[in-house]
PAZAPA-4460 file (N, C-alpha, C; in steps of 0.05 Angstrom, whole numbers, plus 32768, in hexadecimal, padded with zeros to 4 digits):
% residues 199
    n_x    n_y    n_z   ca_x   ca_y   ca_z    c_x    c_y    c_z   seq   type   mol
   83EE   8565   7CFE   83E3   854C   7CF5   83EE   8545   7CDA     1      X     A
   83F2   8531   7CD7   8406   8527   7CBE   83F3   8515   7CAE     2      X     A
   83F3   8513   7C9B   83DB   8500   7C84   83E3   84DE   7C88     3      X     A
   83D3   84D6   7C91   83DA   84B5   7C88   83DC   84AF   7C6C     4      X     A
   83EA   849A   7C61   83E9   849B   7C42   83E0   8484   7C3C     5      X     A
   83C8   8491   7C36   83B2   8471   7C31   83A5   8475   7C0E     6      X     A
   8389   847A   7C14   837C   8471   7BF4   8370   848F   7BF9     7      X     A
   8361   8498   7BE3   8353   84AD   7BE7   8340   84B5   7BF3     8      X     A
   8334   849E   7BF9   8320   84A1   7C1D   832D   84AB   7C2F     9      X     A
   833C   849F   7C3B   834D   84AD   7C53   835B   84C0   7C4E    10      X     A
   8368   84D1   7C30   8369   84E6   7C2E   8358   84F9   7C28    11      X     A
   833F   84F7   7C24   832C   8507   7C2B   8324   8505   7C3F    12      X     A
   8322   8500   7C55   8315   84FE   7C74   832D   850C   7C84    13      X     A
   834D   84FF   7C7D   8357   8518   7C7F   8359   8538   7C77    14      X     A
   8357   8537   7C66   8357   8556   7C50   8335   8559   7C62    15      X     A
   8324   8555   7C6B   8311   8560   7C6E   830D   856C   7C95    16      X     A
   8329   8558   7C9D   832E   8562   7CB9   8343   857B   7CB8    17      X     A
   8350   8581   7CA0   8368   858E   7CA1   835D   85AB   7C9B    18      X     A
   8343   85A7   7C86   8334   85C4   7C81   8327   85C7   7C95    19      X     A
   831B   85B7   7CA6   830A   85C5   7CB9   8317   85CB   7CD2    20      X     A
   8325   85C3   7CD6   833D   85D0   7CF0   834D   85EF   7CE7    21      X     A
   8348   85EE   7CD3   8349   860D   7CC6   8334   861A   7CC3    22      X     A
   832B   8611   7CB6   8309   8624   7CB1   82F0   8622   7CBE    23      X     A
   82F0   8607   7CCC   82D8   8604   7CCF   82C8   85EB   7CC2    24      X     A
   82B3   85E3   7CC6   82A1   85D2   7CB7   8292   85E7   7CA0    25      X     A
   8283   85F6   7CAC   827A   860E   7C9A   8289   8610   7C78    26      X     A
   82A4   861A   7C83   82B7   861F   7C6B   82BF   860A   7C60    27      X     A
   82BC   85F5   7C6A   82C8   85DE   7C5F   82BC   85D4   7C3F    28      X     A
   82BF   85D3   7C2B   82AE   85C6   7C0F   82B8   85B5   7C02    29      X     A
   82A6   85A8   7BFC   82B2   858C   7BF4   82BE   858A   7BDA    30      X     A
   82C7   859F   7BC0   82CF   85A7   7BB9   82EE   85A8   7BBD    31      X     A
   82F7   85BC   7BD3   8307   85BE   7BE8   8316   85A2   7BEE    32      X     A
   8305   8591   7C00   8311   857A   7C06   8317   856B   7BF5    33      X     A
   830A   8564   7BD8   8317   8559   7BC5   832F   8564   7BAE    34      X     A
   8338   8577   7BB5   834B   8582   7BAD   8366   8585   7BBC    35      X     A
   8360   8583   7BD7   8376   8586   7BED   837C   8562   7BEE    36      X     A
   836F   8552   7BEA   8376   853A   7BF1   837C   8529   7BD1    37      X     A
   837A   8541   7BB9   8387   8536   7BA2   8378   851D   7B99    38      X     A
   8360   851A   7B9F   834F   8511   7B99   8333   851B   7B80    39      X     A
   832A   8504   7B71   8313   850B   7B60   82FC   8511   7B69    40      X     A
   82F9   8524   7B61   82DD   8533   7B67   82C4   8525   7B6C    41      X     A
   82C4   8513   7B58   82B1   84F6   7B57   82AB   84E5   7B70    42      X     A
   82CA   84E1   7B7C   82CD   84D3   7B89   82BB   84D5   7BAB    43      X     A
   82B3   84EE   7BAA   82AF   84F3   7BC4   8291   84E8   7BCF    44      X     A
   827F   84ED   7BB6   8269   84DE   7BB1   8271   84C3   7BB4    45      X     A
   8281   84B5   7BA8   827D   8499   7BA7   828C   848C   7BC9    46      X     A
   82A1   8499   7BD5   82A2   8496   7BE6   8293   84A9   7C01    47      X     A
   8287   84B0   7C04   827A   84C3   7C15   8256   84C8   7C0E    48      X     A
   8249   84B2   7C04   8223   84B7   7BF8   821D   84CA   7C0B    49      X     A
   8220   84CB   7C30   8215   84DE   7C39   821F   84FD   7C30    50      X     A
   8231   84F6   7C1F   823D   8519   7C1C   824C   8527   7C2C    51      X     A
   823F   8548   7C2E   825D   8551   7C44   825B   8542   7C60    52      X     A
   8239   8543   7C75   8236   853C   7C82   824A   8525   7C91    53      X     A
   824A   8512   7C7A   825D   84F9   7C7E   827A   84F6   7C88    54      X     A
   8287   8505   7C6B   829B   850B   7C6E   82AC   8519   7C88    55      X     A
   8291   8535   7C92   8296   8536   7CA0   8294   8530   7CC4    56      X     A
   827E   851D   7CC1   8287   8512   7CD9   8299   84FC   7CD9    57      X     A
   829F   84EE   7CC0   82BC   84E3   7CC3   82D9   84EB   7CC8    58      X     A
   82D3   8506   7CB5   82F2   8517   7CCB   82F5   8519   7CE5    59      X     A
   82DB   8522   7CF1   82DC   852E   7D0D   82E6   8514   7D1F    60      X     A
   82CD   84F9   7D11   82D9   84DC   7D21   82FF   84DE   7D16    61      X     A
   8308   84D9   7D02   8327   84D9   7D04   8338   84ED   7D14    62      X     A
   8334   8505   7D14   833B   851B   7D2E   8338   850B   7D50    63      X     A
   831E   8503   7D4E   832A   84F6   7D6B   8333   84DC   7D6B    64      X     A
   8334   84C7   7D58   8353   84B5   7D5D   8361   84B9   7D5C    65      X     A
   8371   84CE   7D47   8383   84D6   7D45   838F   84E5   7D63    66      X     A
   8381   84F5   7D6E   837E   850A   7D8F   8384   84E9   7D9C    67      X     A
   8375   84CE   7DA4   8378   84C0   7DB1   8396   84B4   7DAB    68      X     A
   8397   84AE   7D92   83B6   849C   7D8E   83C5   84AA   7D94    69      X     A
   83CD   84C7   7D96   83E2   84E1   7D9B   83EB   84D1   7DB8    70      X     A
   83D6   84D7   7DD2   83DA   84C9   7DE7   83F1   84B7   7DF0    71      X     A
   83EA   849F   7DE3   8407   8486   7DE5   841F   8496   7DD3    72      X     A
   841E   84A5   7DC0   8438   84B0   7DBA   8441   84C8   7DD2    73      X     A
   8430   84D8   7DD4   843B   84E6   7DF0   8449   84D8   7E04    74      X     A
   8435   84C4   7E0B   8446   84B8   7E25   8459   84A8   7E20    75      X     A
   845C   84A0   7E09   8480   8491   7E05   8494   84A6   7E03    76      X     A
   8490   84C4   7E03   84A2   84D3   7E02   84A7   84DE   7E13    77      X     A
   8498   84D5   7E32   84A0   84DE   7E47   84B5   84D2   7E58    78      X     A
   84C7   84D6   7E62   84E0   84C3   7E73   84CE   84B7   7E90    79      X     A
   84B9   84D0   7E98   84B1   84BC   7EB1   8495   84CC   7EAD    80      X     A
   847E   84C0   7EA6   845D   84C5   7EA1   8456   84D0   7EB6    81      X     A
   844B   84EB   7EB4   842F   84F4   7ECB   8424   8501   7EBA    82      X     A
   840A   8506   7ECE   83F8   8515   7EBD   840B   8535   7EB4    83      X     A
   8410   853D   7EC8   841A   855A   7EB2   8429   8559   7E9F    84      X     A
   843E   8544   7E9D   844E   853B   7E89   843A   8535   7E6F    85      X     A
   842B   8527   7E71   8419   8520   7E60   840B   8534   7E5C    86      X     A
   83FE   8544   7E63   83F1   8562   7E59   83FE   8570   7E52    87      X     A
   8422   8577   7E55   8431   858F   7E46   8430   8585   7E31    88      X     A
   8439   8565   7E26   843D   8557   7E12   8429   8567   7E01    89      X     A
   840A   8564   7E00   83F9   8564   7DF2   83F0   857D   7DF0    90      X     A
   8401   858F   7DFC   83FD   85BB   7DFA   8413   85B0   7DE3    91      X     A
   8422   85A1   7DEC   8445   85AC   7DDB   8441   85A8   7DC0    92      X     A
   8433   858F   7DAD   8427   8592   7D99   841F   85B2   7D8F    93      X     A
   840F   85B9   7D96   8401   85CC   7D95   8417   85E2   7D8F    94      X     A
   8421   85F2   7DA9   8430   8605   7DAB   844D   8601   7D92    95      X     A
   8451   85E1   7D8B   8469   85E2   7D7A   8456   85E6   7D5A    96      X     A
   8443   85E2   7D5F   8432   85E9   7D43   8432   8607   7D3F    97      X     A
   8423   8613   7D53   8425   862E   7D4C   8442   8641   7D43    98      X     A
   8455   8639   7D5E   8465   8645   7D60   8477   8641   7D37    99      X     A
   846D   862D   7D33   847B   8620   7D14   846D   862C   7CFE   100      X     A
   8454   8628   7CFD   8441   8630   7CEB   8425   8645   7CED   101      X     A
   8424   8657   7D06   8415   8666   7D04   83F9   8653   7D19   102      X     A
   83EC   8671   7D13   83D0   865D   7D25   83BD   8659   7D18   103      X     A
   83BA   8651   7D01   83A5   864C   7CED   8395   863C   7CF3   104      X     A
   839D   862E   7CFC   838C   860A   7CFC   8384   860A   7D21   105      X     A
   8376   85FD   7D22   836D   85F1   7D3E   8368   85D7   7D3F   106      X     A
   8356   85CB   7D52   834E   85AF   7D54   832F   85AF   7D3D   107      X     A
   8331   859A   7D2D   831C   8593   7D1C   8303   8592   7D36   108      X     A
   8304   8581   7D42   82F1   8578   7D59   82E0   858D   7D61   109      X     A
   82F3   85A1   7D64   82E5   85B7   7D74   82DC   85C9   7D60   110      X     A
   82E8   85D1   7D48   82DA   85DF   7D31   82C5   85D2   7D2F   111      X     A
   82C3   85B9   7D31   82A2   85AC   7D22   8292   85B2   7D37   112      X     A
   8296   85AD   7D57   8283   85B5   7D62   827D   85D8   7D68   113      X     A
   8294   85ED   7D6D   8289   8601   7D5E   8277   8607   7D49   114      X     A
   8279   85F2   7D2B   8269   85FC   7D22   824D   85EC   7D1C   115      X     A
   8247   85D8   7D32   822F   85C6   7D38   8218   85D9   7D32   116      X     A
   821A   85EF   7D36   81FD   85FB   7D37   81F0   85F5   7D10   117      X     A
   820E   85FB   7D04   81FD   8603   7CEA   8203   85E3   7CE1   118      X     A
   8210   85D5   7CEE   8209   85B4   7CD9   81F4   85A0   7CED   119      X     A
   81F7   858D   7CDA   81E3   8579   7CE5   81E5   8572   7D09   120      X     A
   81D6   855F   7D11   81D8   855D   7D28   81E7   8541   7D2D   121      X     A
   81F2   852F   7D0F   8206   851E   7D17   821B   8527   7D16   122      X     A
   8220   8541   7D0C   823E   854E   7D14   8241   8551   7D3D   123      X     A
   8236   8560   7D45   822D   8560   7D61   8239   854B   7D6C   124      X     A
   8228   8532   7D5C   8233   8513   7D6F   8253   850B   7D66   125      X     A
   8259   8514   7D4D   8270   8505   7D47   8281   851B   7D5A   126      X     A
   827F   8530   7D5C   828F   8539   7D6D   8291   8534   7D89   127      X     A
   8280   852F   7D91   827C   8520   7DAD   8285   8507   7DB6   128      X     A
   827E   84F3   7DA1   8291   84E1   7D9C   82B0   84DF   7D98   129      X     A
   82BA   84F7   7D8F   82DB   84F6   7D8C   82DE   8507   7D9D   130      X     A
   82DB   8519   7DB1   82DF   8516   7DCE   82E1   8500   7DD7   131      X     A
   82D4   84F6   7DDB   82CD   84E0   7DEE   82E7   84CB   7DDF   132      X     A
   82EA   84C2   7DC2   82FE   84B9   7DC1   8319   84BC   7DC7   133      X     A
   831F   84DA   7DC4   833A   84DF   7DD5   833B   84DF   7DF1   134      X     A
   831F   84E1   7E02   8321   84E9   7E20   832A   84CC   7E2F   135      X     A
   8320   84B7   7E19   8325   8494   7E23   8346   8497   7E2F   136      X     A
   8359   8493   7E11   8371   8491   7E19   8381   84A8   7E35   137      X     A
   8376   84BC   7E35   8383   84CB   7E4A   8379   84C4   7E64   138      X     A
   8361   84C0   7E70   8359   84B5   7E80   836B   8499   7E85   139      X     A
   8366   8489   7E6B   837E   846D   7E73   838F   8472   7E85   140      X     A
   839F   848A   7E72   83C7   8495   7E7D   83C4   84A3   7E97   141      X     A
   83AF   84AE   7E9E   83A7   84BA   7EB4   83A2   84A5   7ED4   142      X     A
   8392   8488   7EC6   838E   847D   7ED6   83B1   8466   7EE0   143      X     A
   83B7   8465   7EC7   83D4   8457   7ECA   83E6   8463   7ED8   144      X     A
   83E8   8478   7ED5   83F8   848D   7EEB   83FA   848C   7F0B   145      X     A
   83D7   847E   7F0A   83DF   8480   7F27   83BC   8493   7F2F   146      X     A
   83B7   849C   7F18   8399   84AF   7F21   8381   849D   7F30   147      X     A
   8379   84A1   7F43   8360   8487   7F43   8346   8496   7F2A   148      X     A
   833F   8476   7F28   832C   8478   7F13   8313   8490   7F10   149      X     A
   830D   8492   7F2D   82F8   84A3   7F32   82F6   84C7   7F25   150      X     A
   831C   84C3   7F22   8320   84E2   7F18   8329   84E6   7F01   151      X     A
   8332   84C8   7EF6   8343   84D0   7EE0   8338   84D8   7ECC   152      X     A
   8318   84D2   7EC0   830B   84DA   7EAF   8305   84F5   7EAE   153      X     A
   82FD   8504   7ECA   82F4   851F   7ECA   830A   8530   7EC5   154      X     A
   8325   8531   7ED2   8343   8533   7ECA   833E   8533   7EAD   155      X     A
   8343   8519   7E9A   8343   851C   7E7D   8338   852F   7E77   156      X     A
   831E   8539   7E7D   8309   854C   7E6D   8318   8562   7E77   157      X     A
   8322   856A   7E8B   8328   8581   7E98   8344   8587   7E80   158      X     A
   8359   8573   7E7A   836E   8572   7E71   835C   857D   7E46   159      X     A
   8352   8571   7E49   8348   8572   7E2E   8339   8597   7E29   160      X     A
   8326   8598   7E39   831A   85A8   7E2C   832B   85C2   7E3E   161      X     A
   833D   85C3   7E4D   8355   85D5   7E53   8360   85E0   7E38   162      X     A
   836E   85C3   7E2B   837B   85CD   7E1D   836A   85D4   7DFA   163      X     A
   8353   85CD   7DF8   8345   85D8   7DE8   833F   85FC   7DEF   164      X     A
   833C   85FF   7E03   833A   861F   7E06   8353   8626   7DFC   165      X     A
   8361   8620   7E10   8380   8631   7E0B   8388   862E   7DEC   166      X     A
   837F   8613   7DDB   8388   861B   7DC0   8371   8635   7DAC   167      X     A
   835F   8639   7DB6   8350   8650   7DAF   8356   8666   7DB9   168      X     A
   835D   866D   7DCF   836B   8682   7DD9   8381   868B   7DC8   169      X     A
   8398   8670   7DC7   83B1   8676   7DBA   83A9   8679   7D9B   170      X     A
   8396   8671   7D88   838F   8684   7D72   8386   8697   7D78   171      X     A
   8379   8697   7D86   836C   86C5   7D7C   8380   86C8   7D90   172      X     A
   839C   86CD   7D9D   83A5   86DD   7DA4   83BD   86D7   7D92   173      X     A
   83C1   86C8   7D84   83D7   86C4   7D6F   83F0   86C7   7D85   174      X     A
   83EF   86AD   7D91   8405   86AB   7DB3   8408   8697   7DBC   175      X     A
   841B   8682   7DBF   841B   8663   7DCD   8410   866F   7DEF   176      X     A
   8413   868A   7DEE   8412   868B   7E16   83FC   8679   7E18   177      X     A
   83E9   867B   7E1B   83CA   8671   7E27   83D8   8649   7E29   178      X     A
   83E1   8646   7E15   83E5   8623   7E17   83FF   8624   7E32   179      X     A
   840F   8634   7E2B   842B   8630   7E3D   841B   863D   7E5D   180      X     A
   840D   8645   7E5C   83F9   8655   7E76   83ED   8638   7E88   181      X     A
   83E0   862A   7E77   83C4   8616   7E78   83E3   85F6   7E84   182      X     A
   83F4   85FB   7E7C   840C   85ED   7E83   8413   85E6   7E9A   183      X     A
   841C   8601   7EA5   8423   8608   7EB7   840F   8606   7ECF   184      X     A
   83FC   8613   7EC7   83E4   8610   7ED9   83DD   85FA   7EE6   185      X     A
   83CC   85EB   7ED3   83BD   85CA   7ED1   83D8   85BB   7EE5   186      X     A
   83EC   85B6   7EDB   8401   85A8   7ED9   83FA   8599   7EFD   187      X     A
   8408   85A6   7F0D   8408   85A6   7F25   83EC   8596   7F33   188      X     A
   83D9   85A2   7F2A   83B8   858C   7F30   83BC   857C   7F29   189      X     A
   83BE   8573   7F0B   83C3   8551   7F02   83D4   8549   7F0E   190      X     A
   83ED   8550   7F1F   83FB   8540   7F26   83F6   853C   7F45   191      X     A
   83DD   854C   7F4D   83DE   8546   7F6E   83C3   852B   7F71   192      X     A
   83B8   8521   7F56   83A2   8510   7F59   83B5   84F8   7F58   193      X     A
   83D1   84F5   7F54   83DB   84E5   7F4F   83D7   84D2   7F6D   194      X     A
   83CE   84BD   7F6E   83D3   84B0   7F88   83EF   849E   7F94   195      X     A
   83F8   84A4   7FA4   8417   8492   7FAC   8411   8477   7FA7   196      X     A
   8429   8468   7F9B   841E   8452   7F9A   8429   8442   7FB4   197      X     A
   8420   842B   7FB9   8425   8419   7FC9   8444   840D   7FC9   198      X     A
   844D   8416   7FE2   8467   8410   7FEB   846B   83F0   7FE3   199      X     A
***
């Protein structure tokens, strides 16, 4: 994930998705986030009155637009779109992360709802919410392909929370296998919902 270069709002909402895809919500302090985003300490109060709470369900909401816009960049990088094409795309992120920089980080999304138990219960929703924001666009690419509508959404979830395991797998086993596994696997199903089109 690369920083948009905006004002110090949006670099703290980023800096606060970038610690918690590392650490957690838990670990995350706001402290922390105003230091990583080179921001005044001050500032976080004046932009953020709800506090961490805020902040952090604004990261988790930017994690899934950011997860949704990825989508249309995947599929312009494909020469001819299907769903498995489109699902390696979005392991391949992943696996070229690790394979580059270790497995430190995961999906913010899924750190916050991991750690739903110990935050509020609008963390819960904003995470539910940015599912659901990334599950929109893949479903779209899913249904464009050729998927009928009836499947493409359950497909998305299947594609999504697939590759949310396999990126937890591939941290604690410190290994791209599990994503290059979930690849290979999935691949072949998404492409048999594909329906022929009309001659």
């Amino acid at each position: 994930m690369t920083q948009e270069r905006h004002g110090p709002r949006e670099r703290m909402v980023f800096s606060a998705a970038q610690l918690i895809r590392r650490g957690g919500v838990t670990a995350t302090g706001m402290r922390e986030v105003a230091a990583h985003a080179r921001a005044p300490r001050g500032s976080l109060q004046h932009y953020f009155p709800g506090g961490k709470e805020q902040l952090v369900n604004e990261a988790v909401a930017w994690a899934g637009r950011y997860a949704g816009r990825r989508v249309a960049r995947f599929l312009a990088g494909l020469d001819e779109p299907t769903p498995s094409g489109l699902f390696a795309a979005m392991a391949a992120q992943w696996t070229e992360e690790y394979t580059a920089d270790g497995f430190a980080a995961g999906c913010p999304v899924a750190a916050a709802t991991v750690d739903a138990a110990a935050c509020a219960d609008s963390t819960r929703e904003a995470a539910a919410a940015a599912f659901a924001t990334w599950r929109q666009p893949v479903a779209g690419a899913l249904a464009d392909m050729g998927v009928p509508a009836a499947r493409a959404e359950p497909l998305a979830t299947l594609m999504i929370s697939t590759l949310e395991g396999a990126i937890l797998m591939a941290r604690a086993e410190r290994d791209v296998r599990p994503l290059t596994t979930v690849v290979r696997e999935l691949g072949p199903l998404l492409d048999a919902a594909v329906r022929p089109r009309p001659a």
